[in-house]
Residue frames as qw, qx, qy, qz and C-alpha x, y, z in Angstrom:
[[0.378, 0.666, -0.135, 0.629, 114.63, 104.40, 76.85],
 [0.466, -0.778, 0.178, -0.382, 114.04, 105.03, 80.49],
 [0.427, -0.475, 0.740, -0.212, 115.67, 101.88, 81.71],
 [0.769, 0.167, -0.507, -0.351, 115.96, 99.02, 78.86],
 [0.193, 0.137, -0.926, 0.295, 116.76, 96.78, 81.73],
 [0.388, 0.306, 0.464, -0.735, 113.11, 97.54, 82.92],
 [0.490, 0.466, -0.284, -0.680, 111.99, 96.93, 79.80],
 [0.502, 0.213, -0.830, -0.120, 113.44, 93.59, 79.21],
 [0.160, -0.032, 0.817, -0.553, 112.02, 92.84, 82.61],
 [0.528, 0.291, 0.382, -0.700, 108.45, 93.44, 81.19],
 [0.484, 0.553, -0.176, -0.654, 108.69, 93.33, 77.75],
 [0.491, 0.367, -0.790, 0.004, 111.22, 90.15, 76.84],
 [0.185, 0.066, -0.918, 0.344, 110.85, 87.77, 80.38],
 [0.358, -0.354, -0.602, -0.619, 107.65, 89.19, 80.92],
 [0.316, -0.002, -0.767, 0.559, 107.65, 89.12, 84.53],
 [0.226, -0.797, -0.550, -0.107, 104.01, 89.57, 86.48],
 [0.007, 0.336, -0.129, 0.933, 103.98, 93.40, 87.48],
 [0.239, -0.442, -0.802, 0.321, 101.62, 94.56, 90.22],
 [0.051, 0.678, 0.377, 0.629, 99.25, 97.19, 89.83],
 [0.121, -0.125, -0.445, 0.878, 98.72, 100.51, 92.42],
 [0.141, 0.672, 0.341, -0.643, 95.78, 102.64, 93.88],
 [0.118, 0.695, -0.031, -0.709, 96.75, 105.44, 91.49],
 [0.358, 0.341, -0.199, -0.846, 96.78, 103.91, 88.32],
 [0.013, -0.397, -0.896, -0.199, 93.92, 101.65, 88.42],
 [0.128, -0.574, -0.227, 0.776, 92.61, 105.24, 89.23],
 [0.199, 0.516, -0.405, -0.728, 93.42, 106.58, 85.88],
 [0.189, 0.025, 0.979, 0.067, 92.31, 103.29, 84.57],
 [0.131, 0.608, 0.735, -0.271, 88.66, 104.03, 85.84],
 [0.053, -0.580, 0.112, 0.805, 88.90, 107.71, 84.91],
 [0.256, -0.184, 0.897, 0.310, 89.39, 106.71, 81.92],
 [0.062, 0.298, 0.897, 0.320, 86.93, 104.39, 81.02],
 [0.262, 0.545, 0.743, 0.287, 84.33, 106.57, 81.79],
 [0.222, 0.702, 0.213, -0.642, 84.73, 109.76, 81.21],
 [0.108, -0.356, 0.551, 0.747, 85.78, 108.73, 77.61],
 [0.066, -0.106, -0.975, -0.184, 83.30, 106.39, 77.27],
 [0.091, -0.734, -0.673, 0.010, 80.17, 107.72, 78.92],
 [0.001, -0.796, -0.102, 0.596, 80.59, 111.24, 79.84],
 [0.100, 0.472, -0.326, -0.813, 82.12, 112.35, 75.99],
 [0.103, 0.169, -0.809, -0.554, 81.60, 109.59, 73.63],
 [0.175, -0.408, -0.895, -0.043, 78.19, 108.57, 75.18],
 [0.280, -0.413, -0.091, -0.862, 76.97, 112.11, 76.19],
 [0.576, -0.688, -0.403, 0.183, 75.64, 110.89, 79.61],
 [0.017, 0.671, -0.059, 0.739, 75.90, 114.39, 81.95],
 [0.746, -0.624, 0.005, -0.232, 74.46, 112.96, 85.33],
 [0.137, -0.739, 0.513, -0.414, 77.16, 113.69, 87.65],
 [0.682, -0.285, 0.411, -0.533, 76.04, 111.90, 90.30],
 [0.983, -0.043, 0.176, -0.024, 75.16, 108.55, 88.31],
 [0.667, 0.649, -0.302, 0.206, 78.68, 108.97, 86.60],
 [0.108, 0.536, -0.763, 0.345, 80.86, 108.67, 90.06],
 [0.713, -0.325, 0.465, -0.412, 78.86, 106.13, 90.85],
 [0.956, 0.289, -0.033, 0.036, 79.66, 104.20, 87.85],
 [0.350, 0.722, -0.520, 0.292, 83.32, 105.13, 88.16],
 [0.458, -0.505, 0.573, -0.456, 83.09, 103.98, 91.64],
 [0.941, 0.024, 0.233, -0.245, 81.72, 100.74, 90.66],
 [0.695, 0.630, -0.339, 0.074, 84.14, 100.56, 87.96],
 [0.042, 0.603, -0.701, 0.380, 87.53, 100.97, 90.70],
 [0.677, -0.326, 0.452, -0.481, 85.79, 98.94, 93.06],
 [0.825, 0.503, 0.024, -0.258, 85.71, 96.42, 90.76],
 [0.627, 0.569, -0.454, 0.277, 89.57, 96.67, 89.72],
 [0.443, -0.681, 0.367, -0.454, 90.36, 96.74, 93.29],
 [0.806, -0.176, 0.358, -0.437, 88.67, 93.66, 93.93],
 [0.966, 0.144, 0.195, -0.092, 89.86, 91.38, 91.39],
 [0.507, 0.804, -0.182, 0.252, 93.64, 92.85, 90.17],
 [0.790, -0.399, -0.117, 0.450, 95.44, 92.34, 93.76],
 [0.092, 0.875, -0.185, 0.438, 96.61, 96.21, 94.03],
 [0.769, -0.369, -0.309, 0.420, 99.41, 96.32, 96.31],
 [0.266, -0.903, -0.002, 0.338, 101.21, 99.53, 97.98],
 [0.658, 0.701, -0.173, 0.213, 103.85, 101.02, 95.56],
 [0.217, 0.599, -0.694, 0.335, 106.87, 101.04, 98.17],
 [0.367, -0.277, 0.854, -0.242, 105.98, 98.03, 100.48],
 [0.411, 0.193, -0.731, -0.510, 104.51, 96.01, 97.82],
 [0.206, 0.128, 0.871, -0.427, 101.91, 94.46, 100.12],
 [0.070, -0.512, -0.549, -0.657, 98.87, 94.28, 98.68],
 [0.237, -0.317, 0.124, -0.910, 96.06, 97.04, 99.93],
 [0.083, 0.203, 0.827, -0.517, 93.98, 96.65, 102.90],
 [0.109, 0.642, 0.681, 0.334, 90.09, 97.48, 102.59],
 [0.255, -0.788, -0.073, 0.556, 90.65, 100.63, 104.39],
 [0.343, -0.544, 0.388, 0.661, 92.58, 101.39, 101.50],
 [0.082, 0.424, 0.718, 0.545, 90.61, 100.58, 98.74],
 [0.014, 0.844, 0.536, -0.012, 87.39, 102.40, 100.10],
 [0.143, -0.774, -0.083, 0.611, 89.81, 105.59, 100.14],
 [0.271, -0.092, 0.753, 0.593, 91.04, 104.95, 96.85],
 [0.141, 0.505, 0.698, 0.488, 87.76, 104.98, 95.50],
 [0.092, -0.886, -0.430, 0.144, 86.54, 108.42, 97.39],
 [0.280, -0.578, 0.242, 0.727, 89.81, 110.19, 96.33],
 [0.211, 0.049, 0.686, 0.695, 88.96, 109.40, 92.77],
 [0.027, 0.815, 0.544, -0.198, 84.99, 110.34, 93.50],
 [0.233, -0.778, -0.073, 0.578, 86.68, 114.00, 94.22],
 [0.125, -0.605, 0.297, 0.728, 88.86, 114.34, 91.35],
 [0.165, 0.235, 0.834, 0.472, 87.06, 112.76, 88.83],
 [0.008, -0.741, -0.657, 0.137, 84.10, 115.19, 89.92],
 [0.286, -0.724, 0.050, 0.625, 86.54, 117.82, 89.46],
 [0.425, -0.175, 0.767, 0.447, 86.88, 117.09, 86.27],
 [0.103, 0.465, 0.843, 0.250, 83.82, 116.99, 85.01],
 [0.116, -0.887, -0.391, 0.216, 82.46, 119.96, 86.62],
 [0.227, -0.560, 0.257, 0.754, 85.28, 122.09, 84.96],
 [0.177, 0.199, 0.774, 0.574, 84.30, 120.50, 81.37],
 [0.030, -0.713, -0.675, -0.188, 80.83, 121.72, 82.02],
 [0.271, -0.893, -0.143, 0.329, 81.63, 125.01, 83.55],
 [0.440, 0.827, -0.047, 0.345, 84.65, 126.33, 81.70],
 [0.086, -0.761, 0.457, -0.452, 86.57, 126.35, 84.76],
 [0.389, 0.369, -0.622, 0.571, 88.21, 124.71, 87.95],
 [0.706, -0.327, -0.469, 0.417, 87.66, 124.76, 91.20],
 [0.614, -0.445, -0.038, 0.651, 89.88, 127.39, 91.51],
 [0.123, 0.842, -0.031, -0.524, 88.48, 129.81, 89.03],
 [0.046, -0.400, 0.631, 0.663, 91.03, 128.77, 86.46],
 [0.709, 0.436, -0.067, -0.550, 89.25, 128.88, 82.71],
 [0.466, 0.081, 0.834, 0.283, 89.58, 125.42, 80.93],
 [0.628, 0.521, 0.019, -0.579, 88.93, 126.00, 77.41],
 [0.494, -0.119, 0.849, 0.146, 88.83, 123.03, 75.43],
 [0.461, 0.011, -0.529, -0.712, 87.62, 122.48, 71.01],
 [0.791, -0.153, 0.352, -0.476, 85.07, 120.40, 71.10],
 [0.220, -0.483, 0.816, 0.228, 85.69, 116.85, 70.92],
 [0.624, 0.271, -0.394, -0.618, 84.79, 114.74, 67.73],
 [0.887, 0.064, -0.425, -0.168, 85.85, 111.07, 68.86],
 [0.455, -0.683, 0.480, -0.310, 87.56, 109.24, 71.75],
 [0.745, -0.172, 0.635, 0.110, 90.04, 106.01, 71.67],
 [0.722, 0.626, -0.047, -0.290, 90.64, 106.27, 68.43],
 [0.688, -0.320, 0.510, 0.405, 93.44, 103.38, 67.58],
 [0.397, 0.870, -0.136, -0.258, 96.06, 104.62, 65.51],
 [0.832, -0.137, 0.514, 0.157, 98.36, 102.72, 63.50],
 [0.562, 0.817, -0.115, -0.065, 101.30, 103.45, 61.03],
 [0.932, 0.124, 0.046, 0.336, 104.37, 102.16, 59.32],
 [0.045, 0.964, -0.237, -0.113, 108.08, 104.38, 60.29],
 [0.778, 0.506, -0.206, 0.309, 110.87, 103.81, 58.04],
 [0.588, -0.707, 0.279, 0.278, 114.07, 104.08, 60.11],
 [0.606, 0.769, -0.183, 0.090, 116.79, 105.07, 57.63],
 [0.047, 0.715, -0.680, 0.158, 119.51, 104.32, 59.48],
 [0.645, -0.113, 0.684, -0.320, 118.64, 100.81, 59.73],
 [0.613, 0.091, -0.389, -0.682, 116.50, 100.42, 56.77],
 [0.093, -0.369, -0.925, 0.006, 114.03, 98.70, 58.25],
 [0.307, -0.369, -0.142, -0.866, 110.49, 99.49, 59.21],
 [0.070, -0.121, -0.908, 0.394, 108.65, 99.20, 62.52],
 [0.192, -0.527, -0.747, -0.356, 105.15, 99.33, 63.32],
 [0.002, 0.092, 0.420, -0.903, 103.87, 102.20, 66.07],
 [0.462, -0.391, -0.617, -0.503, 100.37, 101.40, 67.36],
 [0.328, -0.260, -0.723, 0.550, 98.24, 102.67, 69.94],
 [0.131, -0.793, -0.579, -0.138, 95.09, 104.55, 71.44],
 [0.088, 0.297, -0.086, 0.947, 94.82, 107.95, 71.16],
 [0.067, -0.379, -0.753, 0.533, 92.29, 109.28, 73.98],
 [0.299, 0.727, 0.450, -0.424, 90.59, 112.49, 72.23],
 [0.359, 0.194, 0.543, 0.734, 90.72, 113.73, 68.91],
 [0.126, 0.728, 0.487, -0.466, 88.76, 116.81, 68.65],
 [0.600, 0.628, 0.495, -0.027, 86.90, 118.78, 65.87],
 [0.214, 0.865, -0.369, -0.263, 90.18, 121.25, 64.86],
 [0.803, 0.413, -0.330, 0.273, 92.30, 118.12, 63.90],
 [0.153, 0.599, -0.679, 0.396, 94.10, 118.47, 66.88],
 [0.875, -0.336, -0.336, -0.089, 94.66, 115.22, 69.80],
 [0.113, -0.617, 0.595, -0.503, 95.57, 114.55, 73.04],
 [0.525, 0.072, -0.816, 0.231, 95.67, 112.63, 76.20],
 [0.599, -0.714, -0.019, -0.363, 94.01, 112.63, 79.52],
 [0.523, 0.140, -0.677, 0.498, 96.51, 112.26, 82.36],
 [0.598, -0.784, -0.039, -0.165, 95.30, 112.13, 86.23],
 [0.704, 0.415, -0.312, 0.484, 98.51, 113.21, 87.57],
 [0.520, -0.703, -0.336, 0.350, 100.16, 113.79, 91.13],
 [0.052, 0.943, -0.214, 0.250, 101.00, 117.73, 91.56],
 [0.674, -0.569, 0.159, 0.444, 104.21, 116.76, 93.74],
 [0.237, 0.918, -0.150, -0.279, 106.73, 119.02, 92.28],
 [0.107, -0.379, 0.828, 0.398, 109.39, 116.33, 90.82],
 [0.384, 0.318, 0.863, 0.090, 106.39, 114.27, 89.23],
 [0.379, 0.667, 0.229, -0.600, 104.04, 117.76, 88.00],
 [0.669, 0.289, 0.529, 0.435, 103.27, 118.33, 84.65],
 [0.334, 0.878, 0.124, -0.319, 104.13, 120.84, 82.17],
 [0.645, 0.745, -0.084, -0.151, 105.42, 121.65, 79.43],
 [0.444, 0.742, -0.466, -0.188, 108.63, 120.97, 79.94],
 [0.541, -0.147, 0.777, -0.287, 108.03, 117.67, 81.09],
 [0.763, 0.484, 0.386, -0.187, 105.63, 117.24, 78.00],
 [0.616, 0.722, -0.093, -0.301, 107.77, 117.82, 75.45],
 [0.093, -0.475, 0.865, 0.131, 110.36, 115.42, 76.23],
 [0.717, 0.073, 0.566, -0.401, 107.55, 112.95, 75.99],
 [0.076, -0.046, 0.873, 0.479, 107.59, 110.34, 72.70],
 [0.306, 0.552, 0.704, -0.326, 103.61, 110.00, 73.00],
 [0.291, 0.767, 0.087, -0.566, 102.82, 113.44, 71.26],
 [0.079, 0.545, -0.618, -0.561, 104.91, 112.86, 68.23],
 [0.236, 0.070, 0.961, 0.123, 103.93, 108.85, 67.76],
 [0.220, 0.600, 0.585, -0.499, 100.45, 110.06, 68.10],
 [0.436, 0.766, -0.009, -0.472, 100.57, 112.88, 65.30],
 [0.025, 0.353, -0.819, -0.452, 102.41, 110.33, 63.06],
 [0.212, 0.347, 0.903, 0.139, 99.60, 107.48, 63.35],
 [0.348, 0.747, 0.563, -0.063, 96.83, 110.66, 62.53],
 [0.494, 0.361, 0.173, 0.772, 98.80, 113.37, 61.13],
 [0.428, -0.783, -0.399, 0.211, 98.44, 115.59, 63.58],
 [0.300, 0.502, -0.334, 0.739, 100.50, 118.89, 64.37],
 [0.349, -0.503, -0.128, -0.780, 98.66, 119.63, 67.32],
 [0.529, -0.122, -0.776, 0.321, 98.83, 117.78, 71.02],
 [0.406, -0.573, 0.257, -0.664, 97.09, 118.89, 73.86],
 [0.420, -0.036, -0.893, 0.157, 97.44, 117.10, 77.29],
 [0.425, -0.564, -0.109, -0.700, 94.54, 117.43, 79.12],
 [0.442, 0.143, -0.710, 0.529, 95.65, 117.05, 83.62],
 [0.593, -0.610, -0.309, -0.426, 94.26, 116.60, 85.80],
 [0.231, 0.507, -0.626, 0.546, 96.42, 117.43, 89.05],
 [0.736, -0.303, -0.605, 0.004, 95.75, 115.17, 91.84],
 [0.067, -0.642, 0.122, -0.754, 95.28, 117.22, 95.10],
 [0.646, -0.572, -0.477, 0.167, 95.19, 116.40, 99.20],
 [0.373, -0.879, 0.071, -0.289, 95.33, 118.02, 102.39],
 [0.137, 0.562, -0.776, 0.252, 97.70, 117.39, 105.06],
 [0.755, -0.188, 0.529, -0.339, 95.47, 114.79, 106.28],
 [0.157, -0.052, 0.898, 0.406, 95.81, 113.00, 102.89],
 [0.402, 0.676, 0.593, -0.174, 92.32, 113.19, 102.05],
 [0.475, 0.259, 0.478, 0.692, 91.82, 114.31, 98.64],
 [0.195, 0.647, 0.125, -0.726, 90.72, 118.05, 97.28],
 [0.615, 0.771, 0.115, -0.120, 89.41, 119.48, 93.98],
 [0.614, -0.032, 0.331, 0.716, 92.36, 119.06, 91.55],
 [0.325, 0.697, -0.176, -0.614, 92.92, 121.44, 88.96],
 [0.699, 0.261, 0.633, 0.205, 92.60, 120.71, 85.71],
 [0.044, 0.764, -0.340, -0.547, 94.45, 122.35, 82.66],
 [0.933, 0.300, 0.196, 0.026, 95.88, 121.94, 79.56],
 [0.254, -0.610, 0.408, 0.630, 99.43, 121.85, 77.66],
 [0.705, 0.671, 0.199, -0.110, 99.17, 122.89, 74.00],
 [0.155, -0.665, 0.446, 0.579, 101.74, 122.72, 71.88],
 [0.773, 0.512, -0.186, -0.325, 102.52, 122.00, 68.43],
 [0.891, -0.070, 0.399, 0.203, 104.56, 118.71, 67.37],
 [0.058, 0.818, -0.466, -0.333, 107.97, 119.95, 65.32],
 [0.689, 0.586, -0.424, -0.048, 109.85, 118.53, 62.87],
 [0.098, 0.615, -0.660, 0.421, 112.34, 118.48, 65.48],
 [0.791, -0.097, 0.444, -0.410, 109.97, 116.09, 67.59],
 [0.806, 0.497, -0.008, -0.321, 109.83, 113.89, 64.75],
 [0.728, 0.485, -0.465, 0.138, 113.52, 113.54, 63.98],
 [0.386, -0.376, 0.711, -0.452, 114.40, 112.84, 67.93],
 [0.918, -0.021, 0.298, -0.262, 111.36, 109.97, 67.90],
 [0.914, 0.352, -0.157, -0.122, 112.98, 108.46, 64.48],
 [0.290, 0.581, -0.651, 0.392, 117.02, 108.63, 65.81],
 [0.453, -0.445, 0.390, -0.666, 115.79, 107.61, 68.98],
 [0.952, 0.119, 0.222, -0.173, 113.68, 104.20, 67.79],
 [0.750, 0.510, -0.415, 0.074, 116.49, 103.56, 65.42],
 [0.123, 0.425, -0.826, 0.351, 119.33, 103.59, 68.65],
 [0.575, -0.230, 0.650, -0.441, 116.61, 101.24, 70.57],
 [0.891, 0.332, -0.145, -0.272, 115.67, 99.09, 67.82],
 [0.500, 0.602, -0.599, 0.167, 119.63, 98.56, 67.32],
 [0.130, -0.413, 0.726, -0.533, 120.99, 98.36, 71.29],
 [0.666, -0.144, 0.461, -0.568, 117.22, 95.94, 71.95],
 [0.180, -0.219, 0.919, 0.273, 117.94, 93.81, 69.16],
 [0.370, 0.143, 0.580, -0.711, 114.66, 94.00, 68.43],
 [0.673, 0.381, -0.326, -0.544, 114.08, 92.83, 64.60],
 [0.424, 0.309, -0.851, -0.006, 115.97, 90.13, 65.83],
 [0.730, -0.407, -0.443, -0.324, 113.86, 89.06, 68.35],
 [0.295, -0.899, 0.194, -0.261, 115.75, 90.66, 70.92],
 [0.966, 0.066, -0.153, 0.196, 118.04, 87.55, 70.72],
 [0.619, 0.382, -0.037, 0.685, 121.26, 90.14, 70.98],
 [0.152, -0.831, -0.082, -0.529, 119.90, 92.90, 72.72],
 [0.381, -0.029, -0.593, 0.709, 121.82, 94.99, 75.85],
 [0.475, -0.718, -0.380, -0.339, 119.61, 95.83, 78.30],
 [0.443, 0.195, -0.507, 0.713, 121.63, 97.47, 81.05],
 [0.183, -0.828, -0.510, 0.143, 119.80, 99.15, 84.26],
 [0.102, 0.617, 0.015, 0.780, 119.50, 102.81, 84.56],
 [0.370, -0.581, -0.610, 0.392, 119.00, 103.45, 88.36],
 [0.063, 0.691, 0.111, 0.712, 117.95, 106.57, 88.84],
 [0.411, -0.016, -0.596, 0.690, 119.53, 107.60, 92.73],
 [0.330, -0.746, -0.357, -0.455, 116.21, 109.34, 94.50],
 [0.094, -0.535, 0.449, -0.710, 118.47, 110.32, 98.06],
 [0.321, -0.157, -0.928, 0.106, 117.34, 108.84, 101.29],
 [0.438, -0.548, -0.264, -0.662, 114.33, 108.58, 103.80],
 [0.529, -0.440, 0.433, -0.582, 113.13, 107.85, 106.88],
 [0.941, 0.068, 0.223, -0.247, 111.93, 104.56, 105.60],
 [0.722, 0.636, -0.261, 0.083, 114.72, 104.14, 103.27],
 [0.051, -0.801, 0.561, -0.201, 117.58, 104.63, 105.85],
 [0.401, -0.362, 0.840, -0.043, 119.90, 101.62, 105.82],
 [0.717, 0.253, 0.648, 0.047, 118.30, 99.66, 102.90],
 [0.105, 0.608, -0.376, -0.691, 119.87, 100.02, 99.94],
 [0.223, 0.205, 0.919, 0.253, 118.06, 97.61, 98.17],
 [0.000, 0.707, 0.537, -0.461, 115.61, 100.71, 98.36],
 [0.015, -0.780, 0.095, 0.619, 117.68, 103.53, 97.58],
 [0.309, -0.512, 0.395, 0.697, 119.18, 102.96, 94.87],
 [0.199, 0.242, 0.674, 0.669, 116.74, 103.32, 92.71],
 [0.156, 0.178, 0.333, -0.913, 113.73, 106.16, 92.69],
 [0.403, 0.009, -0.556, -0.727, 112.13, 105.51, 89.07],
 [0.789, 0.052, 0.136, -0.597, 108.78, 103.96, 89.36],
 [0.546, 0.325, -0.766, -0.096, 109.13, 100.43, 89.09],
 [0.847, -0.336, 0.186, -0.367, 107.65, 97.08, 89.68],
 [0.945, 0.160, -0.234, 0.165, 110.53, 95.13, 89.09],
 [0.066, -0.834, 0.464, -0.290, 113.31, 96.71, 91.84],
 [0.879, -0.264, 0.357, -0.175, 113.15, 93.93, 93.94],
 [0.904, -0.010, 0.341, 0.260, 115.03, 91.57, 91.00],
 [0.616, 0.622, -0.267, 0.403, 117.24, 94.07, 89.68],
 [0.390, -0.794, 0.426, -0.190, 118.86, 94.89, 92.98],
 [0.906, -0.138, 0.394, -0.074, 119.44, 90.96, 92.72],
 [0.821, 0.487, 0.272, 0.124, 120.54, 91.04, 89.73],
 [0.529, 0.657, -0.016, 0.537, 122.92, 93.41, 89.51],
 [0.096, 0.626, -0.338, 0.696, 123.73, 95.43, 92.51],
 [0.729, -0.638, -0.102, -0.225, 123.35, 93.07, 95.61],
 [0.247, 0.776, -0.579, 0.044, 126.38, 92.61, 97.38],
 [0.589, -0.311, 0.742, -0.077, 128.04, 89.08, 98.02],
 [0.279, -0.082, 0.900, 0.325, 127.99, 85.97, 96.09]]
């Protein structure tokens, strides 16, 4: 829905994508605070960013990270910060769960949580189709009121921040409380914090609660039914229009004079061959 020309880039041709810093970050994160710090009740700080550390160090090493706007791949200088920015905020993290708070004082109150990864998986009629598709995928925490969420390590810049009304445009929250019946979403953020040196600080860490509406619900199903249709997708996408969406992000220092650059802002590992495709100029 963001950009079905992006989509077909990944999804249909399958082109090789190249992973960043930040989220083989969230990656690590991730694996273990769901994995060892809730679902395994391990508490030691200490040996926990060391396993995280091991963990990045690890993806670093063997995934060919590369810079997200010169697409080079990362130096070791750059990995070893990578993994001490994530030290910080992944300590931040943790030390708010156990405390009740921040950093910064702010209270984190959170249910406890009953289970973690839990894959969820359910059949949604599309009526304006009749057909039915399948919607499957891991839910990060499920906790002991029947309500679930998501962990997101996320950069505070103020066109990227989260809240609420960022989250509720999201599809995630709705899919989610369809595969467990859910009403209930919470995203649990971690805001991703540096100085002016770049060196990282204590994030904050918060949550957005809201409840999942009908009105959620009949957006996702109208929503899958115009991408199902426009991707062609029962059909094995055989038919499907896949137009780009550039999304015009203004210009930079670095940017000035390359509009093979500008003219698109949206995250994306695949600029490079739509510029080609579609908006270079000459033959």
């Amino acid at each position: 829905m963001d950009c079905p020309q992006k989509y077909k880039f990944q999804y249909v041709d399958r082109l090789p994508r190249s992973n960043g810093a930040a989220s083989l970050q969230g990656s690590s994160l991730h694996k273990v605070f769901l994995e060892e710090f809730l679902a395994g009740g391990v508490d030691d700080l200490a040996f926990l960013l060391e396993m995280m550390a091991d963990d990045l160090r690890h993806r670093l090493n063997t995934q060919d990270p590369r810079d997200y706007k010169t697409k080079l791949p990362l130096n070791e200088a750059e990995k070893f910060d990578a993994i001490l920015d994530l030290k910080v905020w992944a300590e931040g993290l943790l030390q708010a769960i156990q405390l009740g708070a921040d950093n910064y004082g702010n209270p984190l109150k959170l249910p406890g949580v009953e289970t973690t990864e839990v894959e969820g998986c359910t059949e949604l009629y599309l009526p304006g189709l009749e057909a039915s598709i399948r919607l499957r995928g891991y839910i990060d925490l499920v906790f002991e009121d029947g309500s679930i969420g998501d962990l997101k390590l996320a950069s505070d810049y103020w066109k990227a921040i989260w809240t609420l009304g960022k989250a509720i445009t999201e599809y995630q929250p709705a899919m989610y409380a369809k595969m467990l019946g859910a009403k209930t979403f919470r995203y649990l953020i971690v805001d991703k914090k540096k100085d002016r040196s770049g060196r990282a600080n204590a994030p904050a860490v918060r949550t957005i609660d809201y409840e999942v509406t009908d009105k959620d619900f009949q957006r996702l199903v109208q929503d899958l039914e115009y991408f199902v249709k426009t991707a062609d997708l029962l059909n094995d996408h055989k038919n499907g229009h896949f137009p780009p969406i550039p999304e015009y992000n203004g210009q930079t220092r670095d940017t000035a004079g390359k509009p093979e650059v500008q003219f698109c802002g949206k995250l994306c590992d695949f600029k490079e061959q739509c510029y080609n495709a579609h908006f270079a100029r000459g033959d």
